[in-house]
C-alpha positions as CSV (number, residue, x, y, z in Angstrom):
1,X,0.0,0.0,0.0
2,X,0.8,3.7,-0.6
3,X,1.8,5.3,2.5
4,X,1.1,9.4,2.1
5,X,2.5,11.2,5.2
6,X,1.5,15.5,5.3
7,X,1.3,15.9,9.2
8,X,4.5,17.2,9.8
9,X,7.1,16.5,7.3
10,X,5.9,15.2,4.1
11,X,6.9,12.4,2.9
12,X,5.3,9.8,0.2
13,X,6.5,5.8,-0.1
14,X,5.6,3.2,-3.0
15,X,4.7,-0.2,-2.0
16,X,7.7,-0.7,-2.0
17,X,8.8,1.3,0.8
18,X,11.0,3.7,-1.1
19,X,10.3,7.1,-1.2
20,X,8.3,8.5,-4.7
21,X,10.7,11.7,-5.3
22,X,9.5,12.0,-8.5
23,X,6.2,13.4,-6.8
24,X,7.6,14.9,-3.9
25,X,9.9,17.4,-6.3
26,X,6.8,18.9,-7.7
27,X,4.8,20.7,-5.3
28,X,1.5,21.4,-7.5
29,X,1.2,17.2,-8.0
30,X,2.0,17.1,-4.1
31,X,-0.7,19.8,-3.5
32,X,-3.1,17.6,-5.3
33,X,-2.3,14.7,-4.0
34,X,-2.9,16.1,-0.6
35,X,-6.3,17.6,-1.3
36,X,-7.9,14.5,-2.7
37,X,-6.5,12.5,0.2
38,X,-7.4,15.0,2.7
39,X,-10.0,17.0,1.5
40,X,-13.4,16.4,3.1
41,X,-16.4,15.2,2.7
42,X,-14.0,12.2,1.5
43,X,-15.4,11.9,-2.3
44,X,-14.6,12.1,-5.8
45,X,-13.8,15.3,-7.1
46,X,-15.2,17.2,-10.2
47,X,-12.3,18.3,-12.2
48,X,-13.9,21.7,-12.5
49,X,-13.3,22.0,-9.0
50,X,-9.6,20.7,-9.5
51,X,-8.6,23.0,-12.2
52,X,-10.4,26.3,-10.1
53,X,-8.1,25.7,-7.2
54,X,-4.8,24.2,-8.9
55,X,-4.9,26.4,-12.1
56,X,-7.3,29.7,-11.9
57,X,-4.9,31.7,-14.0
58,X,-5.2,29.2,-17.1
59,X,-8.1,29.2,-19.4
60,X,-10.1,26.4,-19.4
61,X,-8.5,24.4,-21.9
62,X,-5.0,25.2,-20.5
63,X,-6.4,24.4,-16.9
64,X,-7.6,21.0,-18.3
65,X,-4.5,20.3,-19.8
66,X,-2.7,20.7,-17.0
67,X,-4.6,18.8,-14.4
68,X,-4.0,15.7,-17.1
69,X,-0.7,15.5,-17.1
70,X,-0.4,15.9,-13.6
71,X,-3.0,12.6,-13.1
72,X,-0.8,11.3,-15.8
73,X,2.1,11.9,-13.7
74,X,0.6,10.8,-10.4
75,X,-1.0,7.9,-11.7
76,X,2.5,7.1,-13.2
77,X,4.5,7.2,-9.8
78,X,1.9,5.4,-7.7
79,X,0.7,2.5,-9.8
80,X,-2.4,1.0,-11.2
81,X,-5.8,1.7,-9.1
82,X,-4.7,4.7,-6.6
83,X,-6.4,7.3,-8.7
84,X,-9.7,6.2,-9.6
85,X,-12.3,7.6,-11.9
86,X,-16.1,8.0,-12.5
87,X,-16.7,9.0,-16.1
88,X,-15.0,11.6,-17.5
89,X,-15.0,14.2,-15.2
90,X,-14.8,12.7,-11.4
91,X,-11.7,11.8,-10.1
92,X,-10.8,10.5,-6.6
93,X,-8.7,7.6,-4.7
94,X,-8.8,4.1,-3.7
95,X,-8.5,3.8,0.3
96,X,-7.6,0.2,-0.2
97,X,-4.5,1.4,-2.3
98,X,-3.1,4.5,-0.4
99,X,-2.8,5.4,3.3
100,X,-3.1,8.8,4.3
101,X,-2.0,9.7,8.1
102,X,-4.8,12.8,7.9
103,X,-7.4,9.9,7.5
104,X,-6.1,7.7,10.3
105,X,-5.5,10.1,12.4
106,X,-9.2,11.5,11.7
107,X,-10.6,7.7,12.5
108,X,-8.4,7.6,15.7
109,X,-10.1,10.6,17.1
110,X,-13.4,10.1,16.0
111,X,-13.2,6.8,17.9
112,X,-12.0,7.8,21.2
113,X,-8.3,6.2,20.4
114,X,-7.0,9.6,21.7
115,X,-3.5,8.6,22.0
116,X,-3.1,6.4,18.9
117,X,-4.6,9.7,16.8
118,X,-1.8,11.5,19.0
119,X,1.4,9.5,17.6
120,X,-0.3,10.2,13.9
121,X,-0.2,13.9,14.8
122,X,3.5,14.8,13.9
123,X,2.7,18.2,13.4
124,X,0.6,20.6,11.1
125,X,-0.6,20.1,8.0
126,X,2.1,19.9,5.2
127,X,4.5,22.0,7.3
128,X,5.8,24.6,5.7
129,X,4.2,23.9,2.4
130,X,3.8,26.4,-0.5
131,X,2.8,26.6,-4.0
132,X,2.5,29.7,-6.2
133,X,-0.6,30.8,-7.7
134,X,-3.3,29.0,-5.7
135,X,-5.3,31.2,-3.4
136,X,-8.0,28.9,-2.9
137,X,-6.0,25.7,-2.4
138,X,-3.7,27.9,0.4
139,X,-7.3,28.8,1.9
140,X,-8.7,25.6,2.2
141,X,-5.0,24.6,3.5
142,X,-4.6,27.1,6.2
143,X,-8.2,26.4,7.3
144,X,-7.6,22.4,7.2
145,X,-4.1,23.2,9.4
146,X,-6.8,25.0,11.9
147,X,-9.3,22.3,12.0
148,X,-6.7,19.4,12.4
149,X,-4.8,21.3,15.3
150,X,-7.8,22.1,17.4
151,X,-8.5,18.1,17.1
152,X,-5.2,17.4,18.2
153,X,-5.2,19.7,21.1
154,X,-8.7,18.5,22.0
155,X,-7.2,15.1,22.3
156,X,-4.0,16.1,23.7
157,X,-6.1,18.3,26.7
158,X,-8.7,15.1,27.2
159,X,-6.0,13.0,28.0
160,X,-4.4,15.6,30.5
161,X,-7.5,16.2,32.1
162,X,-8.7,12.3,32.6
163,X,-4.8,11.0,34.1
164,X,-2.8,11.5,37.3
165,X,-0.8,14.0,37.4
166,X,2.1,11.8,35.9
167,X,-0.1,11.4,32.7
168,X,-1.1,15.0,33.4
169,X,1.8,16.5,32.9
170,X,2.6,14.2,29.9
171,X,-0.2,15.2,28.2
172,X,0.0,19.1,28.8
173,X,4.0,19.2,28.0
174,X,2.1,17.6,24.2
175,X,-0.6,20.2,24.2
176,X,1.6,23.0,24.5
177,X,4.1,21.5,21.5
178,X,0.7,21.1,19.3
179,X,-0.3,24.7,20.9
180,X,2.8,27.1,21.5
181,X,0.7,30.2,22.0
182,X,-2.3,29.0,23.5
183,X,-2.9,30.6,27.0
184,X,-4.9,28.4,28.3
185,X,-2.8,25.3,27.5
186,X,-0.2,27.3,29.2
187,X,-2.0,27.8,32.5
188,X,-3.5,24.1,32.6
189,X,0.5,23.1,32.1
190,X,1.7,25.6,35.0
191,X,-1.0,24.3,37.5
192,X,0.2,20.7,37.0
193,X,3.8,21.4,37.7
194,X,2.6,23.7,40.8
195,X,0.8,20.6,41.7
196,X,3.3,18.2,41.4
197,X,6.3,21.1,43.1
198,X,7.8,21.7,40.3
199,X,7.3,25.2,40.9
200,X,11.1,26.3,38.8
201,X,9.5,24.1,35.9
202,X,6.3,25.8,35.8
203,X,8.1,29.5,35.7
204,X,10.5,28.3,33.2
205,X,7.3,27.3,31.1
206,X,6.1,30.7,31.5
207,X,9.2,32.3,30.5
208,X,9.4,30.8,27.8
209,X,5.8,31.5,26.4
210,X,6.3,34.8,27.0
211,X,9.5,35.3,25.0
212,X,7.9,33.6,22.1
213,X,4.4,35.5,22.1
214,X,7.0,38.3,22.5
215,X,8.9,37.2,19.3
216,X,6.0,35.9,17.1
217,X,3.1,38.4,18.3
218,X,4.8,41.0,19.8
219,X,2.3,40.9,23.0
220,X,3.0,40.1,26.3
221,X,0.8,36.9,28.4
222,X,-2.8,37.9,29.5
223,X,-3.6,39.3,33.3
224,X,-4.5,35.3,34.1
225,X,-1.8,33.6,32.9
226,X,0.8,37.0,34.8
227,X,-0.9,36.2,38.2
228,X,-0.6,32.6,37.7
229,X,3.1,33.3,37.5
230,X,2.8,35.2,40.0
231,X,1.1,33.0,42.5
232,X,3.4,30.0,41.8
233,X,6.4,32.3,42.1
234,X,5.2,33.6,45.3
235,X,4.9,29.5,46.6
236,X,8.3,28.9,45.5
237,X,9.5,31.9,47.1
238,X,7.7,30.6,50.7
239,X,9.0,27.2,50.3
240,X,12.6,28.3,49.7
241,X,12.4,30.4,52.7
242,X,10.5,27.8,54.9
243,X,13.5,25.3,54.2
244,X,16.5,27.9,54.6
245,X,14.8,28.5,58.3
246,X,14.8,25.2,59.2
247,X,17.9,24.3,57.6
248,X,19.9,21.5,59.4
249,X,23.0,23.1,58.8
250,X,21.6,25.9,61.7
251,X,23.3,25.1,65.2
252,X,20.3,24.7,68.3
253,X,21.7,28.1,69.4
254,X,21.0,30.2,66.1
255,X,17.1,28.3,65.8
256,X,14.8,31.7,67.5
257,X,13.1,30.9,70.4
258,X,9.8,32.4,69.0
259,X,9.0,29.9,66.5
260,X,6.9,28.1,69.0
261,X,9.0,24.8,68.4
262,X,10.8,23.2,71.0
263,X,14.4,23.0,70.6
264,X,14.7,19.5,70.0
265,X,11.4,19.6,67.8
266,X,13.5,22.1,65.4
267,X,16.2,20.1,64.7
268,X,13.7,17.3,63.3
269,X,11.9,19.8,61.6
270,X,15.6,20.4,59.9
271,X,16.1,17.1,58.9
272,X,13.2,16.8,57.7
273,X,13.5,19.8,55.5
274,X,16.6,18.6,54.2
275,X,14.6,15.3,53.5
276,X,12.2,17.3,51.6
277,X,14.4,20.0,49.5
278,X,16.3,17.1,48.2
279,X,12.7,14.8,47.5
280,X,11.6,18.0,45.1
281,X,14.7,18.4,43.2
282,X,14.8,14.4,42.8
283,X,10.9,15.1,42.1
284,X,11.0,17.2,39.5
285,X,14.3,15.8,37.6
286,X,12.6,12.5,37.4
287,X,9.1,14.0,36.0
288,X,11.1,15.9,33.2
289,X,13.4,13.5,32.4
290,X,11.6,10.4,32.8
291,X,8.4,9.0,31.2
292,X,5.2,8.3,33.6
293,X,5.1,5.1,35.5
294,X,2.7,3.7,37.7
295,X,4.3,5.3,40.3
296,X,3.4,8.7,41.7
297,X,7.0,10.5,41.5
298,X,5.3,13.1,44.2
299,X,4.0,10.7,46.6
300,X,6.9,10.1,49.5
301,X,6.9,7.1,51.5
302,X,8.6,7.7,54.6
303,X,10.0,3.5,56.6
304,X,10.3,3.7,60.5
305,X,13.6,3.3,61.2
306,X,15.7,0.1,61.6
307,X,17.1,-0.1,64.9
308,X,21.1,-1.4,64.7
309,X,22.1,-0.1,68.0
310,X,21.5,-3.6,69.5
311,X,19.4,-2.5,72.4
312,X,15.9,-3.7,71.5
313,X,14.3,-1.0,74.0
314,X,15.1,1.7,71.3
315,X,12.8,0.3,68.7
316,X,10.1,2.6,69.5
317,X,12.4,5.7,68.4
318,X,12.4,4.0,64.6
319,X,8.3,4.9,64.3
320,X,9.3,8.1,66.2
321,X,11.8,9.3,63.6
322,X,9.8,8.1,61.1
323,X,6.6,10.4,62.3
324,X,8.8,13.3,63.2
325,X,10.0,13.3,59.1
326,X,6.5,13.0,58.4
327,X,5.6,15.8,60.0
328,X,8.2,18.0,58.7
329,X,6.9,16.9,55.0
330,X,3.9,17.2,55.6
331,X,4.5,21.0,56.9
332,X,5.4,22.0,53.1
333,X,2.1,20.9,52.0
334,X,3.6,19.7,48.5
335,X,4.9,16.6,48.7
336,X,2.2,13.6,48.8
337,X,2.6,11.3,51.8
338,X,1.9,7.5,51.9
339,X,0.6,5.9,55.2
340,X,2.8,2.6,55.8
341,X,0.6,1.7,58.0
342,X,-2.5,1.6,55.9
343,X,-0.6,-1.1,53.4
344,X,-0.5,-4.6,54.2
345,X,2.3,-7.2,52.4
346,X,2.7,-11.0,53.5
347,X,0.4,-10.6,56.2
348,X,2.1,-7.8,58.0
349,X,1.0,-4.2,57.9
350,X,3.5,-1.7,56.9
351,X,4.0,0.0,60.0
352,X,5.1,-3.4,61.4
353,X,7.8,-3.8,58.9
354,X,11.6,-3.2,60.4
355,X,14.0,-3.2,57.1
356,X,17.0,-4.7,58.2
357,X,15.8,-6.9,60.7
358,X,15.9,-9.6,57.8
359,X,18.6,-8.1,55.9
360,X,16.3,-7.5,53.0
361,X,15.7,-3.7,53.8
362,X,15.5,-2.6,50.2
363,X,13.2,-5.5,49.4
364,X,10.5,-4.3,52.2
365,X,10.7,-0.7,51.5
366,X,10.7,-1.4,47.5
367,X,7.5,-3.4,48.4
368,X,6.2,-0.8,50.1
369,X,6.6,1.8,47.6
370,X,4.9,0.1,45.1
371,X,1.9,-1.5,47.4
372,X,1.2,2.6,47.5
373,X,2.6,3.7,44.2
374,X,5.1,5.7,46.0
375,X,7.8,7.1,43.7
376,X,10.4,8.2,46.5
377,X,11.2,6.6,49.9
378,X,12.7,7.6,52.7
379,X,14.9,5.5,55.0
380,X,17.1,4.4,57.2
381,X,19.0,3.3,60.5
382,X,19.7,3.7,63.9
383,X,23.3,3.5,65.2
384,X,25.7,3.4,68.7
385,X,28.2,6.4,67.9
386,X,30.1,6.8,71.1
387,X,27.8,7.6,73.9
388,X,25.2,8.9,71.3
389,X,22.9,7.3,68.5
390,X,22.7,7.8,65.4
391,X,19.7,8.6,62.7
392,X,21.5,7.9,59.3
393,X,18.5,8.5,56.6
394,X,18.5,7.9,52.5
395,X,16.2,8.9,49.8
396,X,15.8,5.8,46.8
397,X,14.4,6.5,43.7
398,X,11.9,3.5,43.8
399,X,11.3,3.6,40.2
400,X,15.0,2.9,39.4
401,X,16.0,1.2,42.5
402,X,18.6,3.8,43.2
403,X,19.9,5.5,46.4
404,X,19.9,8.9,45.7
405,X,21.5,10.3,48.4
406,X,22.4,10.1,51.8
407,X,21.4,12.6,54.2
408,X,23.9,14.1,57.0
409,X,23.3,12.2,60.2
410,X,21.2,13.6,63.5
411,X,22.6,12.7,66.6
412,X,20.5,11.7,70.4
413,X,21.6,11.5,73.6
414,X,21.5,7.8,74.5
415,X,20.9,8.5,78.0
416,X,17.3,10.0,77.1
417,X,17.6,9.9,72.9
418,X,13.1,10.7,72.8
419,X,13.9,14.5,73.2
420,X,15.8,14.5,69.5
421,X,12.9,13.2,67.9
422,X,9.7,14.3,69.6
């Protein structure tokens, strides 16, 4: 079969795969091609018709001659029983013969295949295409270009709207590649990434609209779309302060008195901000660079504690480090948090779990993440360091496998270690 490709770059292949150049380097035979693939209702053509929008500048037995030798020329390239006649003066083509991506993509839509019609949708319709002296062909193609784009964001925009914010996000980066200056696309992409924290991705998306309405328009975004950016600059601004105040890298002595926080309570509150500056930026690298899986790469699952220290009677601190991260997530309002303790695997409830005790930490905790579609985990141990114990903690990437990082250690007083962590 004929394969006829005009969304996005053009390209035309014989049955036997190659490419029919001898077509493709004559635009006004390309033109035509296009139109009575393309063209709808889908339907033979009067060659009255063909010759007004091909040839208005011939008479009419100059136009006639013309549209003849290009059939002849068209009907040459592509074989016996593409182009198809009715009498004298109808012509068309055979769908059994040639496939058109316009068609299938068309098909794809109209039957709810959203994505499938999505891969068919390269890009407009015979990009950058041009042919002198054919006003009403370049009409009917800048108004087919329209038509075929508002179907593709349509689909592009159904899909965002019905997915998780993985899919989401997918979906909306698409809408605003099939739709570079559409507002609203815009704004529907920025709330996502605000949603997901990806606050520095939803400004650079902004940004970058702007300097190409800017460039191509010469206008500036609309009040809406400004005091979107505005509102999820403001956020980022918050959160970047919120996690500079409770920094672990502050000493108890420079933490202010006035914050209502115990002492002790603010040096959790630290650790977990680090926890959660480092789960955004490991956030958002992985939704841009990564495609969606079943895992939510906002959702944070957060493992009590394994206790190493060898004296069983600290167990309790595990759940209590655990909560205390918790807590200091959950502070940001941002990051998702999974409830352990609402899973259950093998019989045991997650809450009950103590990875290490087994030696198969990364096992429980990867079995955890995905019994709640958790995308990042936090973890860790408990250790004897002198006269003092130790909270050692590490973020994994559970859609990879991979530690990410370590985070620097927190330190208890053995003697009476609950004050550190409550």
């Amino acid at each position: 079969m004929v394969e006829f490709r005009i969304l996005g770059a053009l390209n035309l292949l014989g049955v036997d795969g190659h490419a029919l150049t001898s077509v493709l380097a004559q635009p006004k035979r390309v033109a035509l091609l296009a139109y009575l693939a393309a063209a709808t209702p889908r339907r033979l053509h009067r060659r009255d018709s063909l010759i007004a929008l091909f040839w208005p500048e011939l008479d009419q037995e100059h136009a006639r001659a013309a549209l003849r030798q290009a059939l002849h020329g068209l009907r040459h390239a592509l074989g016996d029983g593409v182009l198809v006649s009715r009498g004298d003066e109808d012509i068309g083509l055979d769908p059994e013969r040639i496939r058109c991506d316009v068609v299938e993509f068309e098909r794809a839509a109209d039957a709810g295949r959203l994505a499938d019609a999505l891969d068919l949708y390269r890009g407009d319709l015979l990009e950058g295409f041009f042919i002198r002296g054919a006003p009403a062909f370049e009409q009917w193609l800048e108004d087919e270009r329209v038509r075929l784009k508002a179907v593709a964001l349509r689909n592009a925009t159904l899909l965002a709207e019905r997915g998780g914010l993985a899919e989401s996000l997918q979906w909306g980066r698409r809408a605003l590649r099939i739709a570079p200056l559409d507002e609203p696309t815009l704004r529907r992409l920025m709330q996502t990434l605000d949603r997901l924290g990806d606050r520095a991705g939803a400004l650079e998306a902004y940004e970058a609209f702007a300097k190409r309405l800017a460039a191509e328009l010469e206008a500036e975004p609309a009040p809406e779309t400004r005091a979107l950016s505005d509102a999820v600059r403001a956020r980022a601004a918050t959160l970047s302060s919120a996690v500079t105040e409770l920094s672990p890298l502050e000493t108890p002595a420079e933490l202010p008195e006035a914050s209502g926080v115990p002492r002790p309570h603010r040096r959790w509150l630290g650790f977990a901000a680090a926890v959660f500056s480092l789960a955004v930026v490991v956030a958002g690298v992985r939704l841009r660079a990564r495609p969606p899986t079943l895992l939510n790469a906002q959702r944070v699952l957060v493992v009590p504690f394994a206790n190493r220290t060898g004296d069983s009677t600290l167990d309790p601190l595990g759940n209590l480090a655990a909560d205390w991260i918790t807590y200091g997530l959950g502070l940001t309002g941002v990051l998702e948090i999974a409830d352990p303790g609402a899973m259950v695997l093998g019989g045991r409830t997650g809450s009950a779990l103590r990875p290490g005790q087994a030696g198969h930490e990364a096992a429980d905790v990867r079995a955890l993440s995905l019994a709640s579609s958790s995308g990042l985990a936090v973890w860790g141990s408990m250790y004897r360091r002198d006269h003092r114990i130790e909270f050692d903690a590490q973020i994994t990437d559970e859609a990879s496998g991979k530690i990410l990082h370590p985070l620097e250690p927190v330190l208890g007083d053995p003697r009476e270690p609950r004050p550190a962590i409550r």
